[in-house]
C-alpha positions in Angstrom: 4.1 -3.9 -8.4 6.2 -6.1 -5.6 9.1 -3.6 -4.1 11.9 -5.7 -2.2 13.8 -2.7 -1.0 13.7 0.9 0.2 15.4 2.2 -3.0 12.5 0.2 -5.0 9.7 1.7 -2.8 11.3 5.5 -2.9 11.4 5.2 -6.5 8.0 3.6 -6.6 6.3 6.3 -4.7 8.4 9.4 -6.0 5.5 10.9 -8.1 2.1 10.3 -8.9 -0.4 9.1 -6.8 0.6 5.4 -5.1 -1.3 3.1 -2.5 1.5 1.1 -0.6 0.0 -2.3 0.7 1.9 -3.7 3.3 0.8 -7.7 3.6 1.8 -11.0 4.3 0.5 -14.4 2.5 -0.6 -15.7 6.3 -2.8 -12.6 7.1 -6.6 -13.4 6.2 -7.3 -9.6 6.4 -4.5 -8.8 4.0 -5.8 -11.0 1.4 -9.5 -9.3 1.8 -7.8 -6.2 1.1 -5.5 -6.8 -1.6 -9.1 -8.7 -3.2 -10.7 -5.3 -2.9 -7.9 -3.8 -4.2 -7.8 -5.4 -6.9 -11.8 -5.4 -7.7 -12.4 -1.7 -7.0 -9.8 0.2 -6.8 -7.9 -0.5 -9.6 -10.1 -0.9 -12.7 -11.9 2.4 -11.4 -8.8 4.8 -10.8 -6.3 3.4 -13.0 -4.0 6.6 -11.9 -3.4 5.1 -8.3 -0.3 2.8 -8.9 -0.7 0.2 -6.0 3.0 -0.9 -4.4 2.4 -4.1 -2.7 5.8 -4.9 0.4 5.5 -8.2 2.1 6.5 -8.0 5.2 7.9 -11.3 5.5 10.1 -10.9 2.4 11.1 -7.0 3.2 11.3 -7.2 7.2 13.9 -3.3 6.8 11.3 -1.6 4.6 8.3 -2.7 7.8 10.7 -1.7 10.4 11.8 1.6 9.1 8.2 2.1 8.8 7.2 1.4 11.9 4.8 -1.9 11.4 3.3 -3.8 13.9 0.3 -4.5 12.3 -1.0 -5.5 8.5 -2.4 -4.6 6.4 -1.0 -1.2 6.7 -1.6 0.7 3.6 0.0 3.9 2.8 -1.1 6.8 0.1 1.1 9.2 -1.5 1.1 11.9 -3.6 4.2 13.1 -5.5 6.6 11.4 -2.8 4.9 12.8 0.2 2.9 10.2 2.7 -0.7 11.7 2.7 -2.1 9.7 4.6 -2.0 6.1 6.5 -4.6 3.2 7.3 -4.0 0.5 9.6 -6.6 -2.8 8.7 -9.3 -3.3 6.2 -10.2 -0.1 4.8 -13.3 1.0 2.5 -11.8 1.4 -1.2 -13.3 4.9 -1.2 -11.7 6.6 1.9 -8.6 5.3 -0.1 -9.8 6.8 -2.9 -10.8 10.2 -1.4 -7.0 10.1 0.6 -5.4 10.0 -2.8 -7.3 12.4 -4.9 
């Protein structure tokens, strides 16, 4: 799921367990990790929703996050930031954040 906006990404991430992915389409790394995403995370857990923001098309949601660098991925649990990764990240230190 793409979000464009905050209200998008608060309502995205208000319950449940959800993986946000901030990218770009010009950051190699990013690509990896939406790839592994994609591969291993999702078939295995299919009850971590993944919320993908590009940067480039939603500069307010990076800034009022604080990016400076991608990927940035962020897990939450029922609305409440668990925990943060900055840069390729093993699919199971993911995993174990959000479960």
């Amino acid at each position: 799921m793409d979000v464009k906006n905050l209200d998008e990404l608060n309502a995205a991430t208000a319950t449940g367990k959800v993986l946000v992915d901030f990218w770009a389409t010009w950051c190699g790394p990013c690509l990896m990790m939406g790839e592994k995403i994609a591969a291993e995370l999702v078939p295995s857990h299919p009850e971590i929703k993944v919320v993908k923001v590009n940067v480039d098309e939603a500069p307010d949601i990076a800034a009022s996050f604080g990016i400076m660098s991608i990927p940035a991925l962020f897990c939450y649990k029922n609305g409440q930031c668990v925990k943060d990764f900055i840069g390729v990240t093993p699919i199971d230190e993911l995993v174990a954040a959000l479960t």
